[in-house]
C-alpha positions as CSV (number, residue, x, y, z in Angstrom):
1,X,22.5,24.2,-4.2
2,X,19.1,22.7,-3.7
3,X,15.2,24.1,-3.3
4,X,13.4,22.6,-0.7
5,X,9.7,21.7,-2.1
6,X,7.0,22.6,-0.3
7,X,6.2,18.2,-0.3
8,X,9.8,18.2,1.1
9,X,9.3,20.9,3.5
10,X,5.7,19.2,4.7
11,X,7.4,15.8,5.3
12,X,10.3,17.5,7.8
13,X,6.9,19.1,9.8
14,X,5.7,16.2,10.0
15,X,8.2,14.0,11.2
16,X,9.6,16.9,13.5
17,X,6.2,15.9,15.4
18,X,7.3,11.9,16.0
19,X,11.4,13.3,16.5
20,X,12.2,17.5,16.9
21,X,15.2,16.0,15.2
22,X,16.4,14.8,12.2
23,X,19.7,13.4,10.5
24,X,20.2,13.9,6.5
25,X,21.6,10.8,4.9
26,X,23.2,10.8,0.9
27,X,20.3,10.0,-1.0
28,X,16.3,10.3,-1.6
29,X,14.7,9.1,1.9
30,X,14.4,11.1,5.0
31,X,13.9,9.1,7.7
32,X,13.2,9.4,11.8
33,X,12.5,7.4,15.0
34,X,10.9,8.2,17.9
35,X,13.0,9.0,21.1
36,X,10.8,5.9,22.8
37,X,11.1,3.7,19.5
38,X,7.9,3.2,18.9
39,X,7.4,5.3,15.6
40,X,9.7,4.9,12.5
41,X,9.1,6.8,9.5
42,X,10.8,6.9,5.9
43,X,9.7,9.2,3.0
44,X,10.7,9.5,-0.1
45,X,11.3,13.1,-1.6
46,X,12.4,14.3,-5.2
47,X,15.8,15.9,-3.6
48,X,18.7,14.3,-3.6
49,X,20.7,14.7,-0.1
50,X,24.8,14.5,-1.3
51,X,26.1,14.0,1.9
52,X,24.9,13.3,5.9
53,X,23.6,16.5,7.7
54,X,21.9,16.7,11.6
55,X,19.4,19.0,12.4
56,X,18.8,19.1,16.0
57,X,15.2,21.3,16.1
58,X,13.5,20.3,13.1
59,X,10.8,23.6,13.8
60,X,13.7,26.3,14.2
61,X,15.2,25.1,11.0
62,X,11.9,25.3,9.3
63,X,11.4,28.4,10.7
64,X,14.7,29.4,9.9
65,X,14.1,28.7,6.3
66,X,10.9,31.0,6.2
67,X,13.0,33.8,6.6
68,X,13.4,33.9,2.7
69,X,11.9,33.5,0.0
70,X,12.4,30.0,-1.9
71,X,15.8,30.1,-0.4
72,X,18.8,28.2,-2.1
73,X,20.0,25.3,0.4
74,X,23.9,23.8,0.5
75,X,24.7,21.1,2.4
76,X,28.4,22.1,3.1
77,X,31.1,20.4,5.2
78,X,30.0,21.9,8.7
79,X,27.0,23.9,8.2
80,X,23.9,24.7,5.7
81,X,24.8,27.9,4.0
82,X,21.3,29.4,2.7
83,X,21.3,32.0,0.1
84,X,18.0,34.4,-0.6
85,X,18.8,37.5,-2.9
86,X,21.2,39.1,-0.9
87,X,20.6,37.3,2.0
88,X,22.8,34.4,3.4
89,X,22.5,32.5,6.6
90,X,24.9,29.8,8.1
91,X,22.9,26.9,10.1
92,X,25.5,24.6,11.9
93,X,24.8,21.0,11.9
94,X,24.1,18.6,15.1
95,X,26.5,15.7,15.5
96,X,25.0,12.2,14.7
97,X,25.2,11.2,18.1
98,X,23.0,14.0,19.4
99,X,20.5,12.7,17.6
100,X,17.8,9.2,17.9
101,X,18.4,8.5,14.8
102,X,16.3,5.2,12.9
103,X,18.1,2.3,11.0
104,X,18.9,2.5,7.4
105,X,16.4,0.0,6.2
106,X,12.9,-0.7,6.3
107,X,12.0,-3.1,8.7
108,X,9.9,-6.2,7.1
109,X,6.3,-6.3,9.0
110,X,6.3,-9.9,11.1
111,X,3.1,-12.2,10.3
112,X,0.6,-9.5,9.6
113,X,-2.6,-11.2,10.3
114,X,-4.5,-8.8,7.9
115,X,-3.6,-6.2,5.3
116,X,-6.0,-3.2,4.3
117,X,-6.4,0.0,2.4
118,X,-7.4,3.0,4.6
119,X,-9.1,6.4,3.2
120,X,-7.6,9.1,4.6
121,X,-11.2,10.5,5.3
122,X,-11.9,7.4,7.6
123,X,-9.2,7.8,9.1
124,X,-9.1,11.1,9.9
125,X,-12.8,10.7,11.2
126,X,-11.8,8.2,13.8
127,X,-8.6,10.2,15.0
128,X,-10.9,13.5,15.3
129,X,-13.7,11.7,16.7
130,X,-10.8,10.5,20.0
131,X,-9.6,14.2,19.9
132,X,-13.6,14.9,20.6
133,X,-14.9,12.2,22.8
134,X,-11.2,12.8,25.0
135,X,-10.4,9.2,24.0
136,X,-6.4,8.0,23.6
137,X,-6.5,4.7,21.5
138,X,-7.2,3.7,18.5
139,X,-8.4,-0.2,18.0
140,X,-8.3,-2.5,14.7
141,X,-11.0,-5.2,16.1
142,X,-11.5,-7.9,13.4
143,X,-14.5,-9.9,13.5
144,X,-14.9,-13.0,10.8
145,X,-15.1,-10.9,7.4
146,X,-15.5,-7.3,9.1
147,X,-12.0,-5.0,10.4
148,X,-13.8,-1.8,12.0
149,X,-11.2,0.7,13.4
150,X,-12.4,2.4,16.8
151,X,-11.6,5.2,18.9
152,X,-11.5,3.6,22.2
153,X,-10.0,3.5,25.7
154,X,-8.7,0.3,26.5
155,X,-8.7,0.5,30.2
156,X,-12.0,2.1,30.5
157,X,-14.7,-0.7,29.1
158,X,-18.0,1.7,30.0
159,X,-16.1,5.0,27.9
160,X,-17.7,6.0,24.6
161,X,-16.4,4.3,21.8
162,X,-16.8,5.3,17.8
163,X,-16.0,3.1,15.0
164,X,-16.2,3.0,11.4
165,X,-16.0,-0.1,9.0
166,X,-12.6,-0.2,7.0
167,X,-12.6,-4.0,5.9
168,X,-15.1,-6.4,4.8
169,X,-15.3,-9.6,2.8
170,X,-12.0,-11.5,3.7
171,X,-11.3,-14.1,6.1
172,X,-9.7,-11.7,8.9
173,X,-10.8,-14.0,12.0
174,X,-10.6,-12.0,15.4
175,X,-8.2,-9.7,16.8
176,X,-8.5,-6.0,18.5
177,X,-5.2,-4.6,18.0
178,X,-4.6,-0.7,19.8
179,X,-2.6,2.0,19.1
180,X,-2.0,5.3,21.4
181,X,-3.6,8.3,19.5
182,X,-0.7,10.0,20.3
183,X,1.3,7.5,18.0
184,X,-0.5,8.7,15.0
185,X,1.5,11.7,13.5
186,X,0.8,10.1,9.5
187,X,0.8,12.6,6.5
188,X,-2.7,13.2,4.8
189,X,-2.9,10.5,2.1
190,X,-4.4,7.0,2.0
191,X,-2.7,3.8,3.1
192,X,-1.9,0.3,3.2
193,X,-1.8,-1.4,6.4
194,X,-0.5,-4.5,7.8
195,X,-1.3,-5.5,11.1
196,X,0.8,-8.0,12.9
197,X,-0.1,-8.9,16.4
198,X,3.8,-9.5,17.3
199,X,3.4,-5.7,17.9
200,X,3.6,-3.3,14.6
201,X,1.5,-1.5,12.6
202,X,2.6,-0.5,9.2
203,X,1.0,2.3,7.0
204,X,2.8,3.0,3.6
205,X,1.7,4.8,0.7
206,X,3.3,5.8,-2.3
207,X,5.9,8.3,-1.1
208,X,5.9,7.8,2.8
209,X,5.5,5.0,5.4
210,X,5.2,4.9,9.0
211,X,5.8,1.6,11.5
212,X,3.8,1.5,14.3
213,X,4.0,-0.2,18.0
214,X,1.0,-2.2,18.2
215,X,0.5,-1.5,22.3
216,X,-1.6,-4.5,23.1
217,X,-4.4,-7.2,21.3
């Protein structure tokens, strides 16, 4: 038997937003994929998974676990048996191959042509700031010693564009590298990010990491 923590239960939210689904694997990492494959995620979380276990609707299961209260979780041969108090509830698992599921490993970043630390805050400021000005990219554009990250739209030159300074002092050359909006389902923390024009963004903090299609330069 095994409590979910509440870190635990944030990272299956949030990954059920890049895949509704999600396959256990024995060990510490959750990881998911995109159905389009062009978000992977991994997180590490203090539980320790003993065997495989699919989950086809990430939300319902969540939901399904609110029903208690700090419910006790086995992974059995077929099914999750949950146990509050007096309560039990039996949640069948999906097979594998219902579900996109991500390789095993993390996938080395190719080249990156620059590598940064990202606040949260700025961030945040640029993702809200697309949400606002109706805008669906965000753009790395390095210039010389400056990386500014912008919320832009790519195929609209004359459309509004709001940026903020995430880089300075290094030798970065030039690049704009853009990533949909929509792409960006990341966990509040700060990050490290590689940028590799041969298409992939990586952000990876201390517990959870996210690669990224880079969808043009």
């Amino acid at each position: 038997m095994m409590k979910f923590s509440n870190e635990t239960l944030s990272v299956l939210k949030n990954f059920s937003q890049i895949n509704p689904s999600v396959m256990f694997k024995p060990g510490q990492t959750i990881r998911t994929i995109s159905p389009q494959k062009t978000v992977m995620a991994a997180a590490t979380v203090g539980e320790t998974f003993n065997q495989s276990a699919g989950i086809y609707d990430v939300s319902r299961f969540l939901a399904t676990l609110s029903l208690f209260d700090e419910p006790d979780v086995n992974f059995g041969e077929s099914q999750f048996n949950i146990k509050g108090g007096k309560r039990t509830l039996k949640y069948t698992y999906t097979a594998e191959n219902m579900i996109v599921t991500p390789p095993e490993r993390d996938i080395p970043v190719p080249d990156p042509e620059a590598t940064l630390n990202i606040s949260w805050d700025d961030l945040e400021s640029v993702v809200r700031a697309a949400g606002v000005l109706g805008l669906p990219e965000i753009a790395f554009n390095a210039e010389g010693d400056t990386i500014s990250l912008a919320a832009v739209d790519s195929k609209n030159p004359t459309a509004d564009n709001y940026s903020i300074t995430v880089a300075e002092g290094g030798d970065y050359g030039n690049f704009r590298m853009i990533i949909k909006v929509d792409n960006l389902k990341l966990m509040p923390t700060n990050y490290d990010v590689a940028l590799s024009s041969k298409g992939m963004a990586h952000f990876k903090s201390d517990k959870v990491q996210y690669w990224i299609a880079i969808e043009s330069r």
